[in-house]
C-alpha positions as CSV (number, residue, x, y, z in Angstrom):
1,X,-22.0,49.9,-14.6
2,X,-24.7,48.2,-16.3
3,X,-22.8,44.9,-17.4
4,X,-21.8,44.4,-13.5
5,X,-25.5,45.0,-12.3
6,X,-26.4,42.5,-14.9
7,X,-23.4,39.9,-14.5
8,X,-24.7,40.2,-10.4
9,X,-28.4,39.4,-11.1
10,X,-27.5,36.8,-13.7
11,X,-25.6,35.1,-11.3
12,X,-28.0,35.8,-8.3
13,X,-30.5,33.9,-10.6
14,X,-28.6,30.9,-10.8
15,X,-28.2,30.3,-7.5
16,X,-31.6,28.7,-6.5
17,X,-31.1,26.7,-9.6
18,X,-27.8,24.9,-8.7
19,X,-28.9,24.7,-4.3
20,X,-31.7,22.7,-5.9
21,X,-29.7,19.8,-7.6
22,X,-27.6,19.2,-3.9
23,X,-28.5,16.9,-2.1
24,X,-28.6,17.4,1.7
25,X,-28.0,14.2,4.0
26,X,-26.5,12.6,1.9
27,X,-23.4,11.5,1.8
28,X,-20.4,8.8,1.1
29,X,-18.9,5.8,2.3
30,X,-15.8,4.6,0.8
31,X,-14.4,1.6,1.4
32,X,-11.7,-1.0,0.7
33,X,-10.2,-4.5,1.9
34,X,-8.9,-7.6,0.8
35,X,-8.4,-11.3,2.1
36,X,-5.6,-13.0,2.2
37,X,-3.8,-16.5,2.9
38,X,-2.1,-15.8,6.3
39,X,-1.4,-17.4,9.6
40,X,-1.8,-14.1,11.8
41,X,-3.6,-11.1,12.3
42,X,-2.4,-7.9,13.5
43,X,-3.9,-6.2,16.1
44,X,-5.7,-2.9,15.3
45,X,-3.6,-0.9,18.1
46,X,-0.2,-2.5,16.4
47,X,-1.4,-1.5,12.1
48,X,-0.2,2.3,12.9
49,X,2.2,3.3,15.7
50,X,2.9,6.6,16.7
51,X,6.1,6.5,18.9
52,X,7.5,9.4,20.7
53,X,11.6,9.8,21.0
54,X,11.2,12.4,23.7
55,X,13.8,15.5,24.6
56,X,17.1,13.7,23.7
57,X,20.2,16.2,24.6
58,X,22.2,17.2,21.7
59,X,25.3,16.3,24.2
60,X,24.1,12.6,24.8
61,X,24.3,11.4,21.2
62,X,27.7,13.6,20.7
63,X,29.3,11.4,24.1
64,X,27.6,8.1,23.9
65,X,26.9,8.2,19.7
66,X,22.8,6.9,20.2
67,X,19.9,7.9,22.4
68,X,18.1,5.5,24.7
69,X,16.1,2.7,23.5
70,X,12.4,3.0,23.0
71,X,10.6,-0.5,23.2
72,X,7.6,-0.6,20.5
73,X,5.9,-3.9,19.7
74,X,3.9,-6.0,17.4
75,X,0.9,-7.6,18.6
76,X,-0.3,-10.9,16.2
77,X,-3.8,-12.4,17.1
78,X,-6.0,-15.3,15.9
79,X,-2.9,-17.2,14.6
80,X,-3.7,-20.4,13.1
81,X,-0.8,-22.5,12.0
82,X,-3.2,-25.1,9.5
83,X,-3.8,-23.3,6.4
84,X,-7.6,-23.3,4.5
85,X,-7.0,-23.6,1.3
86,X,-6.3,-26.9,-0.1
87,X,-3.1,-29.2,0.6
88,X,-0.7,-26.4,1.3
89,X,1.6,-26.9,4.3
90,X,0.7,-25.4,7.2
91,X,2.5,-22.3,8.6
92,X,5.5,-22.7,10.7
93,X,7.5,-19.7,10.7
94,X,7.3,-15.8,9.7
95,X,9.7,-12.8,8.7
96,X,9.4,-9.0,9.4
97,X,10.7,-6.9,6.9
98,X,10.9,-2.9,8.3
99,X,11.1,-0.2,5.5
100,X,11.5,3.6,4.8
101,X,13.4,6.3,4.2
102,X,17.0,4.4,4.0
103,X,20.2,5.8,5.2
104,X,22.9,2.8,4.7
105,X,21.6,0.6,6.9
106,X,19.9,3.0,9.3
107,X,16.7,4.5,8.8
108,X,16.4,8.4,7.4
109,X,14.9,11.1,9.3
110,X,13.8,14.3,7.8
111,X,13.4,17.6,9.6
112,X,15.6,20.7,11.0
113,X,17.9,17.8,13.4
114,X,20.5,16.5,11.1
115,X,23.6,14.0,12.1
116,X,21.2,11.7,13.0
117,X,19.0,8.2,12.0
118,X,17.3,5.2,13.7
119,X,18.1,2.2,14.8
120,X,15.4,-1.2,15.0
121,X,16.2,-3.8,17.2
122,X,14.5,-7.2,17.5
123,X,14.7,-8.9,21.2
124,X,17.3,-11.0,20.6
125,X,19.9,-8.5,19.2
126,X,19.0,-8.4,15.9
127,X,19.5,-5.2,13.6
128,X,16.7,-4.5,11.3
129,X,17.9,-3.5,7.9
130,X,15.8,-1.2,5.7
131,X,13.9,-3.1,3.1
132,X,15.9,-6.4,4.5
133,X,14.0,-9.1,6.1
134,X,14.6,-10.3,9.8
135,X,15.8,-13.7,10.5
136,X,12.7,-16.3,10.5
137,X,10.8,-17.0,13.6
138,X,8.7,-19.8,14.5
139,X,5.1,-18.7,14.8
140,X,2.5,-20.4,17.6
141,X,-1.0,-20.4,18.3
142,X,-3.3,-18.2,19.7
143,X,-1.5,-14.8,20.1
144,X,1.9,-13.1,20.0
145,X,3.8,-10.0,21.0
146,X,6.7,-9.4,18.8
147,X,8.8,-6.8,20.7
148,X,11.5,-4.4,19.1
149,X,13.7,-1.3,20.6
150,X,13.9,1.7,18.5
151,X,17.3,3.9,19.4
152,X,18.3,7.4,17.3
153,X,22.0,6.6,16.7
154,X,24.8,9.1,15.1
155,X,25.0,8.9,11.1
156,X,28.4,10.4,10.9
157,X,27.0,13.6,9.6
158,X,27.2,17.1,11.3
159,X,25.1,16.7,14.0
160,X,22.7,19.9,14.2
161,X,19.8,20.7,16.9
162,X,16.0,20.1,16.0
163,X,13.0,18.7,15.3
164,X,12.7,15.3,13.0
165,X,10.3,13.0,12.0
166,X,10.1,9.5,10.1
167,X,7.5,6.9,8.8
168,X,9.4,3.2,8.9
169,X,6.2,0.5,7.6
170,X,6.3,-2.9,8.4
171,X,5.4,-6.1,6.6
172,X,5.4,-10.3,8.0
173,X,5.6,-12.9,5.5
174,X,4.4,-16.6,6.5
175,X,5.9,-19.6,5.6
């Protein structure tokens, strides 16, 4: 009895002592950045994308082997085709390169659904490959809205009922 009366004054004690050394209103910033040699800017609302597949029927991808298309785009600003440093060429043409969880040449999802994966599409047709650059396109002035179609297609799996998520990141390269 008497080593727990004294273990709760000790530490009753103590308290005052270590309130004292925090500071109140204080607190911290972090930070990070970094510049870079690029022809384009992407816009704030296009850095992180949160797309919603909606309520697709089990039945639909079993009949038709894919969901409906869902558009999601890419919105470049400020692009300037003369580059600042030095002698370098300017900039004439880019490449997007999607990446994530790969699944042959589809896209993984994780979650309770299974039999499933997704599909990117540029505007022109074009499959996007995980990790595998998109054919070059010619970049222009000013702004730009690079638009793409995603679609949940049938991986040949056992297709099972449920919820699913995926992160795919994108990256451009200038040249």
């Amino acid at each position: 009895m008497r080593i727990i009366v004294f273990t709760c004054i000790f530490i009753t004690s103590l308290m005052p002592a270590m309130a004292g050394n925090t500071y109140f209103g204080w607190g911290v910033v972090n930070m990070q950045g970094a510049i870079i040699d690029t022809a384009c800017a992407i816009a704030i609302e296009s850095r992180d994308q949160s797309i919603d597949m909606d309520v697709v029927p089990l039945a639909d991808i079993t009949r038709d082997g894919q969901g409906r298309r869902k558009p999601f785009s890419i919105e470049l600003v400020n692009c300037e085709l003369e580059r600042q440093q030095g002698k370098k060429p300017s900039w004439t043409q880019f490449q997007v390169t999607f990446d994530g969880d790969a699944e042959g040449d589809l896209f993984g999802v994780r979650g309770e659904a299974s039999g499933i994966a997704l599909q990117i599409t540029d505007e022109l047709g074009n499959i996007a490959l995980p990790g595998r650059p998109l054919p070059r396109e010619d970049i222009f002035s000013g702004n730009m809205r690079l638009n793409y179609n995603l679609r949940l297609v049938a991986n040949q799996h056992a297709l099972k009922a449920g919820d699913y998520f995926s992160s795919i990141r994108f990256k451009l390269d200038y040249f």
